[in-house]
N, C-alpha and C positions, 0 to 999 in steps of 0.2 A: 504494500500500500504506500509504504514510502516515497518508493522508485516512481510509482505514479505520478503523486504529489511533485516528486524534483521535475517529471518530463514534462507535467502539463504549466510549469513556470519557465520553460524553454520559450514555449509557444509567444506573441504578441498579445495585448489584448484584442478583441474583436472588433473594437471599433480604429484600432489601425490598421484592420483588413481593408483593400478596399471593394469587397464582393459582401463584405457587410455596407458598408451606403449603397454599393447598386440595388444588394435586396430591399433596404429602407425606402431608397428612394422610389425604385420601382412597386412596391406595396402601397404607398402613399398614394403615386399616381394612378395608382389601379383604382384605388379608392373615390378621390376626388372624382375621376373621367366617370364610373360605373353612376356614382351619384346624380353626375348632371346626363348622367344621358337615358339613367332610367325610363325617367319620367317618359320619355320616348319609346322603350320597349326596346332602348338597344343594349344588350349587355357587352360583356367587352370580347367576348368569340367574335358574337355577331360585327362588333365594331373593329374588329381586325381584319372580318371578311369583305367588309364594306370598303375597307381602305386601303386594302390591296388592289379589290377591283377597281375599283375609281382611278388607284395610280396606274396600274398595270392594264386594265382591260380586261380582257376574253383571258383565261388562265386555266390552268386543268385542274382540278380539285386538289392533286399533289403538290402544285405550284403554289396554291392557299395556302396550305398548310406549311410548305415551306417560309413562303413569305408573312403568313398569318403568325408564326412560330405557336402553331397547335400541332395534336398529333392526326392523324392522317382520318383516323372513325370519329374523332370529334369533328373534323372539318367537315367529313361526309356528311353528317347528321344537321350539322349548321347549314349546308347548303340543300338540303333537303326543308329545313322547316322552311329556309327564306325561299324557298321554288315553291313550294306550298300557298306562300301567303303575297306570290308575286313582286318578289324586290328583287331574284336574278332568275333567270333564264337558262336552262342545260340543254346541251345538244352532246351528239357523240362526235369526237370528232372528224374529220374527213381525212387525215393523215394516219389514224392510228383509232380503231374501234376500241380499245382499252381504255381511252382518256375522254372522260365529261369534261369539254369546257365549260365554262361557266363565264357569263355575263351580268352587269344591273341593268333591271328593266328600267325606266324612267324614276318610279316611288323608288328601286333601290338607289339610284342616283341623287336623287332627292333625300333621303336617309344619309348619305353618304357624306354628301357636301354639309348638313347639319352637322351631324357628326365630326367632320374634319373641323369644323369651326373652331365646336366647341372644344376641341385636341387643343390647335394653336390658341387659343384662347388659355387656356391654361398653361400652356408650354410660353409666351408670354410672361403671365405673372409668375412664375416658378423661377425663369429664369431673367427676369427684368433688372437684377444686380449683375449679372454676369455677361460680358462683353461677348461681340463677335468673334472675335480672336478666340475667346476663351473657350467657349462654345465650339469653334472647329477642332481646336487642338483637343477636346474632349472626345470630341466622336470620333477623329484620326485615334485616340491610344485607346477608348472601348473597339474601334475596329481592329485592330493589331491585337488586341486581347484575345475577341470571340472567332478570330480567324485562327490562333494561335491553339486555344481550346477545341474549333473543330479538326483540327490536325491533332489532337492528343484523343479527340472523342473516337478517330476514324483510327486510330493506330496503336491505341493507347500510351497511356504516359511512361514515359524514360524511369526507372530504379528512382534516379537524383529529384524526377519533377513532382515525386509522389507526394500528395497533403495541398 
């Protein structure tokens, strides 16, 4: 019990991780977004599939999911209720009978563009102290991060990179 005790004083605290503020911050933001966009009936699946279509277009269900960063039966399921209630559109596609792309009809476009508002609208006041500069050089080193972690997730991690 000792040796425990000595190993787990090795470690940092948690809050000079910095994948504990990304989980903070991104919990936060799940919160506040989920809040204003309830009232709407959009929860935040649905508002990730809204927001890849809009930026990307016509996509295949896998491509949601990729870009949605859901997993592939949740995305299914999401784009099933919203074909259900008329906010996107599936066809099979004509290169490849495997792949539903998937489209927004008008109301899903109209959801969408709501939706993104209310995103930058809060990505605004979230980050209203924090400069342009700052902001770029942020997403350059989480990009370098989560590119860096999909090459340890696809190959797994080195003896050294373990923890």
């Amino acid at each position: 019990m000792q040796d425990d005790k000595k190993n787990t004083r090795s470690f940092p605290p948690m809050r000079d991780w910095p994948y504990y503020w990304i989980s903070r911050v991104n919990a936060q933001y799940a919160l506040v977004l989920e809040q204003q966009l309830k009232p709407q009936g959009i929860n935040l699946s649905r508002w990730r599939v809204l927001s890849s279509l809009y930026e990307y277009g016509s996509l295949g269900v896998s491509e949601i999911a990729d870009f949605a960063i859901l997993r592939l039966n949740t995305t299914t399921k999401v784009v099933q209720k919203m074909a259900a209630e008329g906010l996107v559109k599936t066809q099979v596609s004509a290169s490849d009978a495997r792949i539903t792309q998937v489209s927004l009809t008008e109301e899903g476009r109209r959801q969408a563009v709501f939706a993104r508002a209310v995103a930058q609208k809060i990505l605004e006041a979230s980050f209203s102290d924090v400069s342009k500069a700052d902001r770029e050089r942020l997403n350059k080193i989480l990009d370098r991060v989560a590119m860096r972690l999909t090459a340890m997730s696809d190959s797994g991690p080195e003896p050294d990179d373990a923890g």
